[in-house]
C-alpha positions in Angstrom: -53.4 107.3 -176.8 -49.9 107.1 -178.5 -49.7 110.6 -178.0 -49.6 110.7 -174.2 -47.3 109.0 -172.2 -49.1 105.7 -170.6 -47.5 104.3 -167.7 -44.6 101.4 -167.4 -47.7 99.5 -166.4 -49.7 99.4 -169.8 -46.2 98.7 -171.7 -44.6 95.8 -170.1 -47.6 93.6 -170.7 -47.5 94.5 -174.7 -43.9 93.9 -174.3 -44.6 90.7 -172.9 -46.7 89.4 -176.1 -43.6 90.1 -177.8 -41.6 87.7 -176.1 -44.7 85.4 -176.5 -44.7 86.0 -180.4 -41.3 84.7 -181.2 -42.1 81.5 -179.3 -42.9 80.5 -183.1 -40.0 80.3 -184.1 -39.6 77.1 -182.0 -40.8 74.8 -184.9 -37.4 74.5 -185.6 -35.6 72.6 -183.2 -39.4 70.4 -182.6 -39.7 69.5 -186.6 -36.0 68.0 -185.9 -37.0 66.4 -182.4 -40.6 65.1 -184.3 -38.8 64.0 -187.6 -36.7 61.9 -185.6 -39.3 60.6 -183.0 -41.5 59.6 -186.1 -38.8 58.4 -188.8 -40.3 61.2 -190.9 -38.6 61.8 -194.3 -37.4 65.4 -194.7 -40.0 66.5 -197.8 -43.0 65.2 -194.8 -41.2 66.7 -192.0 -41.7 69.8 -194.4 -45.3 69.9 -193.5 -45.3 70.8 -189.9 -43.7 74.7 -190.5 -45.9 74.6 -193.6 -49.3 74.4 -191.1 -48.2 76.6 -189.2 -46.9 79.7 -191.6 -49.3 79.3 -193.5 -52.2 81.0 -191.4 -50.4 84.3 -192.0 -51.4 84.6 -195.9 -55.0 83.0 -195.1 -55.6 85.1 -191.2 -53.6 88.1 -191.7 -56.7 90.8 -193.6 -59.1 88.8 -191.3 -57.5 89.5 -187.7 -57.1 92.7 -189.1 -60.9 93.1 -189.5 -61.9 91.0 -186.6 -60.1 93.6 -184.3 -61.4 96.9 -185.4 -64.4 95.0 -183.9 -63.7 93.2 -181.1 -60.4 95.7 -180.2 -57.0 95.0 -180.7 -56.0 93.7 -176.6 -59.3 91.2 -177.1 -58.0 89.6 -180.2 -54.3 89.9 -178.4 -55.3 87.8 -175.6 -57.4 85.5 -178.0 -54.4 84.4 -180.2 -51.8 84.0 -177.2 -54.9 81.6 -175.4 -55.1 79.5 -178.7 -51.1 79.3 -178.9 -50.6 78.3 -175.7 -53.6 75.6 -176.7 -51.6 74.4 -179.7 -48.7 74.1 -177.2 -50.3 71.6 -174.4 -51.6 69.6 -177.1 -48.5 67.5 -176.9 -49.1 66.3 -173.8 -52.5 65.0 -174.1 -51.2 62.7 -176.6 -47.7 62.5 -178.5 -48.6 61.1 -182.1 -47.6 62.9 -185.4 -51.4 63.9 -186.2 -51.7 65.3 -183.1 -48.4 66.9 -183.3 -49.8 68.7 -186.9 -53.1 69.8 -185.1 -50.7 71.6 -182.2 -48.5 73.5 -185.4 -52.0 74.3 -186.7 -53.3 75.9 -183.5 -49.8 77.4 -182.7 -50.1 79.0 -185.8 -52.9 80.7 -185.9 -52.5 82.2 -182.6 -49.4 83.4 -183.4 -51.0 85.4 -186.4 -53.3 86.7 -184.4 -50.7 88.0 -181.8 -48.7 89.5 -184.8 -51.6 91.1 -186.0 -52.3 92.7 -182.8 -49.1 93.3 -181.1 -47.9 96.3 -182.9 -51.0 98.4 -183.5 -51.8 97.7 -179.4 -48.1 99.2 -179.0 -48.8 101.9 -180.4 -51.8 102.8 -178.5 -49.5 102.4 -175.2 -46.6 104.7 -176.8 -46.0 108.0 -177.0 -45.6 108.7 -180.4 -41.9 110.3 -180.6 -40.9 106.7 -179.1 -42.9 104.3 -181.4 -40.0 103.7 -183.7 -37.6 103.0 -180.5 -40.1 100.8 -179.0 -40.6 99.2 -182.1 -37.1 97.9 -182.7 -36.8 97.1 -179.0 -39.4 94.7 -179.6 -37.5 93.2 -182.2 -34.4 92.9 -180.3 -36.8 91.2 -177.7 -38.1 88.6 -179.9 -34.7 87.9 -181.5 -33.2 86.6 -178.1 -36.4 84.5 -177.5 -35.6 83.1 -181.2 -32.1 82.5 -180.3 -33.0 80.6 -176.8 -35.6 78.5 -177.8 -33.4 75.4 -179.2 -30.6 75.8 -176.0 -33.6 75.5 -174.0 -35.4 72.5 -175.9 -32.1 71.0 -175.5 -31.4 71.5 -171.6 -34.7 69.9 -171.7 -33.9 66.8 -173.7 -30.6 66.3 -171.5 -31.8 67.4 -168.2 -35.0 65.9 -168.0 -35.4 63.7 -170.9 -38.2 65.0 -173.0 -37.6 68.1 -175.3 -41.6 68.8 -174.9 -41.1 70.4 -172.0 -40.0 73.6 -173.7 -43.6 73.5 -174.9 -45.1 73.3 -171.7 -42.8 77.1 -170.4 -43.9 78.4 -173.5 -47.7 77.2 -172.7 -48.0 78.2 -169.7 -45.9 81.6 -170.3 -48.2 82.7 -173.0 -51.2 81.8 -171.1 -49.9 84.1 -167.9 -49.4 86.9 -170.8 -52.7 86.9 -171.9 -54.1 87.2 -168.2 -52.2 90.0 -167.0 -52.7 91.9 -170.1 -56.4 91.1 -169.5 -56.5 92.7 -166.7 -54.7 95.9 -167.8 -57.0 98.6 -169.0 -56.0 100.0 -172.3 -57.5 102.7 -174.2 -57.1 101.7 -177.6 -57.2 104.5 -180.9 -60.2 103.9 -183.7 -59.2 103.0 -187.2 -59.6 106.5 -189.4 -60.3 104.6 -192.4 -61.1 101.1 -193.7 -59.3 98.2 -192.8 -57.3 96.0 -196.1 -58.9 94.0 -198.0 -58.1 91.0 -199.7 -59.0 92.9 -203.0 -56.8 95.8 -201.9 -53.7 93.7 -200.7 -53.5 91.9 -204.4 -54.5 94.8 -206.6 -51.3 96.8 -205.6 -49.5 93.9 -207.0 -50.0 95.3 -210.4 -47.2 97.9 -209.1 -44.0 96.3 -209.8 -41.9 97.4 -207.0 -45.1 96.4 -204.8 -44.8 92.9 -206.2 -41.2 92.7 -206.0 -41.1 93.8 -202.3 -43.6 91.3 -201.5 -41.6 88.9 -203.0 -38.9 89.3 -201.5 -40.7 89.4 -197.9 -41.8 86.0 -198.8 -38.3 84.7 -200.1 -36.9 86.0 -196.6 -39.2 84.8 -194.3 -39.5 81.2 -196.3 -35.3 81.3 -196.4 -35.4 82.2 -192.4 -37.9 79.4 -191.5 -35.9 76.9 -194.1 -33.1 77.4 -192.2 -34.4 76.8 -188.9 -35.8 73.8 -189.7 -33.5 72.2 -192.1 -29.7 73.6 -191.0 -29.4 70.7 -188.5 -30.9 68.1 -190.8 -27.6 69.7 -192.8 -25.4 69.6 -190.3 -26.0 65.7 -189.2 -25.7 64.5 -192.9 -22.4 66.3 -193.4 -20.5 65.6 -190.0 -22.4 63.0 -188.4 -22.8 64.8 -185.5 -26.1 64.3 -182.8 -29.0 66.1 -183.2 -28.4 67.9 -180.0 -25.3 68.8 -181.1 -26.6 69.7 -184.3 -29.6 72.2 -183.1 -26.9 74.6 -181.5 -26.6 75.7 -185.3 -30.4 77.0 -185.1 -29.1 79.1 -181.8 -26.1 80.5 -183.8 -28.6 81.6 -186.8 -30.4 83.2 -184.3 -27.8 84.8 -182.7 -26.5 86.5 -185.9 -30.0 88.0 -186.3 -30.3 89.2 -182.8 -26.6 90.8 -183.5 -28.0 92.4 -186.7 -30.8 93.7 -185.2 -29.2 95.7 -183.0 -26.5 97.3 -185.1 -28.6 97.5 -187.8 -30.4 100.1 -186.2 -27.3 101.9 -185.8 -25.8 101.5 -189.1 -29.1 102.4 -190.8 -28.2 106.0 -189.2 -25.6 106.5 -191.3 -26.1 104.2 -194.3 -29.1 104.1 -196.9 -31.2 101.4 -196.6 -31.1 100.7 -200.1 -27.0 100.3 -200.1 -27.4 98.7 -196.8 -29.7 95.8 -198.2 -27.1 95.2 -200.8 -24.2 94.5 -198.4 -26.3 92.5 -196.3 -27.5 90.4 -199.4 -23.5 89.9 -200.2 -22.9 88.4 -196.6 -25.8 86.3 -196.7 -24.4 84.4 -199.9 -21.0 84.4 -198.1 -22.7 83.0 -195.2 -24.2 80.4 -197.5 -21.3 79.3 -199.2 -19.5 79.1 -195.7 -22.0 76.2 -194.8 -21.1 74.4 -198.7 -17.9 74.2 -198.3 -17.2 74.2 -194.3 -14.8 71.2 -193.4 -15.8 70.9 -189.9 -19.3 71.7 -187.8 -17.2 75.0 -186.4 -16.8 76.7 -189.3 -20.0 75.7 -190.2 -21.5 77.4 -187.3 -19.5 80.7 -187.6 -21.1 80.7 -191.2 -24.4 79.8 -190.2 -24.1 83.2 -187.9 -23.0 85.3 -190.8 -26.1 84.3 -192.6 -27.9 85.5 -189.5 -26.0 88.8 -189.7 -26.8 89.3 -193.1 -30.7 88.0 -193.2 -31.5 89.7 -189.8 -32.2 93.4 -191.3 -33.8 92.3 -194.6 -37.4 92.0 -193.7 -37.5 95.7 -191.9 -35.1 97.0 -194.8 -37.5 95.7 -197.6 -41.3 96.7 -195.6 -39.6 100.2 -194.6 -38.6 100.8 -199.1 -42.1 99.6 -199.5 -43.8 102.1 -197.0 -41.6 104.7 -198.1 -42.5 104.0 -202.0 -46.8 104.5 -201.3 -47.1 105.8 -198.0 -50.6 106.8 -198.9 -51.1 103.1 -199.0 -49.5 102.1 -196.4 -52.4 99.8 -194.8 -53.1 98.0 -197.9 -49.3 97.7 -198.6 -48.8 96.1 -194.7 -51.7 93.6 -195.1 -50.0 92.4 -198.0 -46.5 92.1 -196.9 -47.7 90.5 -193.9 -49.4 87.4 -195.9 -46.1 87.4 -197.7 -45.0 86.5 -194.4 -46.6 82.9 -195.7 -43.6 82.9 -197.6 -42.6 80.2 -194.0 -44.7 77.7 -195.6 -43.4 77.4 -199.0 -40.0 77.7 -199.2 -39.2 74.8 -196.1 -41.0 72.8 -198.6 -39.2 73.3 -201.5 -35.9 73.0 -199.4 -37.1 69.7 -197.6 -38.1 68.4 -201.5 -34.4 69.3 -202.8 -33.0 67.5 -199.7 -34.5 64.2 -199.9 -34.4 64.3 -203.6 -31.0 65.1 -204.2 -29.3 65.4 -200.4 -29.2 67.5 -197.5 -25.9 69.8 -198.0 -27.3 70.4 -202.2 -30.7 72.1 -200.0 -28.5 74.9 -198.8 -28.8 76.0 -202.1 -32.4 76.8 -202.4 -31.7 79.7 -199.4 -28.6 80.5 -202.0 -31.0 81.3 -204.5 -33.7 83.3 -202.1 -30.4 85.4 -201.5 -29.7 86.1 -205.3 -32.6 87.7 -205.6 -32.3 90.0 -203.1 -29.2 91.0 -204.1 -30.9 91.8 -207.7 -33.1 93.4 -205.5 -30.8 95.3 -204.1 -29.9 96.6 -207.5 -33.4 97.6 -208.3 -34.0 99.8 -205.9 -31.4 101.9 -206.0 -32.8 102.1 -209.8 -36.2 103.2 -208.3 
């Protein structure tokens, strides 16, 4: 199928599960919103992200197997129907367990979608276009990442209850799933055996394997950290409201959507292995901004420049990976992908740090996810 040209018809409703998948990244602004509504100390607050990120090291191989049986759009429409569950549970009853059973649901559908999404694009695509669409996608879920705490915010001001973010997100992904129900798709047959769990972990016996899959999990764990700790920051140093405080989520999110897009440019013209170097420099600037910032503005321009930096990382490192055993390149996915569980790690560590020794010294523990990348950086050029 990715060889013919299918119709605008069949591609706007993948599309659509795009804009559905970054609706994840919305546990940011509600761990603040919850963590104040419960009195929650940081290192618990911690555990919401964790239940959720953590479904993509235990789901990822599984999805994978489940949908060369039950087809890729099936398994699609399955995880976008148990998101938008996760997402309604909320307003059955507003308590902190039942606030952890949402994250749990919300996450695994959202592995499920990010299982599916891509392969099911590629069945819809022509292939010369897969890469474009690809990094259109990208783009796509960037902007969702970057509007979901302005519109959790217009929410709490307009109407009084931040929640109701959850409920357009509900109801959005559950409208997804039904139109893409009802689109017939021809979808391609796996040539070869799904990964395994055994396959995933025995390519960590390769050293640049294991050091690329480190550093997807050190990047996705610093990205989720940041989300969900950079207003706790902000509060503690400059006093500021929450609301106030959750704009610095939307500027992160705005220096990755900015990446995004010129990254793609640049990487025209730049090696990806230089390129991750320079990116891991601004990062650490970016980080050091926020240390040091003396008022919530500056603190805000830096918080975008560790967007800019952090945005390109995780296609930079999975496309050195790919390009270092492309012969494995299944088995080498499946395991960057439950690196992605990196999300429910490092937020811990970070929320640990911050009630242990103060919110601003946390910063530090994305400092150090961004150190080594930059020895990263170095390494590859080596290999």
């Amino acid at each position: 199928m990715n060889n013919s040209k299918a119709g605008i018809g069949k591609i706007l409703p993948v599309f659509m599960s795009f804009i559905v998948m970054g609706f994840i990244d919305i546990i940011g602004v509600a761990t603040g919103y919850i963590k104040q509504d419960f009195k929650l100390t940081d290192f618990v607050a911690q555990f919401l992200p964790m239940m959720v990120l953590l479904w993509f090291f235990v789901l990822s191989v599984p999805a994978g197997v489940l949908q060369d049986k039950y087809g890729k759009r099936n398994m699609l429409n399955i995880g976008m129907v148990i998101q938008a569950v996760g997402l309604g549970l909320p307003f059955i009853h507003y308590s902190f367990a039942m606030m952890f059973a949402s994250f749990i649901l919300l996450g695994i559908g959202n592995t499920i979608i990010q299982v599916s999404a891509n392969p099911l694009l590629q069945d819809v695509t022509p292939g010369e276009k897969l890469a474009s669409y690809l990094s259109t996608t990208q783009f796509i879920k960037a902007i969702i990442s970057f509007s979901g705490p302005i519109i959790a915010t217009f929410m709490a001001r307009s109407f009084g209850d931040w929640k109701f973010v959850l409920a357009v997100y509900g109801i959005t992904s559950l409208l997804s799933a039904f139109w893409l129900s009802m689109t017939p798709i021809k979808e391609s047959k796996p040539d070869r055996k799904p990964a395994s769990f055994a396959s995933c972990f025995g390519l960590l016996k390769n050293r640049f394997v294991a050091f690329m899959a480190l550093s997807i999990f050190l990047i996705v764990g610093a990205e989720v950290a940041i989300n969900t700790n950079i207003a706790n920051i902000l509060i503690a140093k400059y006093g500021i409201t929450l609301e106030t405080a959750a704009y610095g989520i939307s500027f992160f999110f705005a220096g990755e959507t900015i990446s995004r897009f010129l990254g793609a440019i640049i990487l025209n013209w730049i090696k990806p292995r230089f390129f991750l170097f320079l990116i891991a420099i601004l990062s650490l600037a970016g980080v050091l901004g926020v240390f040091f910032a003396p008022s919530n503005t500056i603190a805000y321009i830096s918080i975008l420049i560790i967007g800019l930096g952090v945005g390109n990382m995780f296609p930079v490192i999975f496309s050195l990976a790919l390009e270092k055993m492309p012969d494995r390149a299944n088995e080498v996915s499946g395991l960057l992908v439950m690196a992605v569980s990196g999300g429910a790690v490092i937020p811990l560590v970070m929320g640990f740090v911050s009630t242990t020794f103060g919110p601003l010294v946390s910063i530090s523990v994305v400092g150090a996810c961004m150190l080594y990348i930059l020895w990263v950086s170095f390494y590859v050029r080596k290999n």
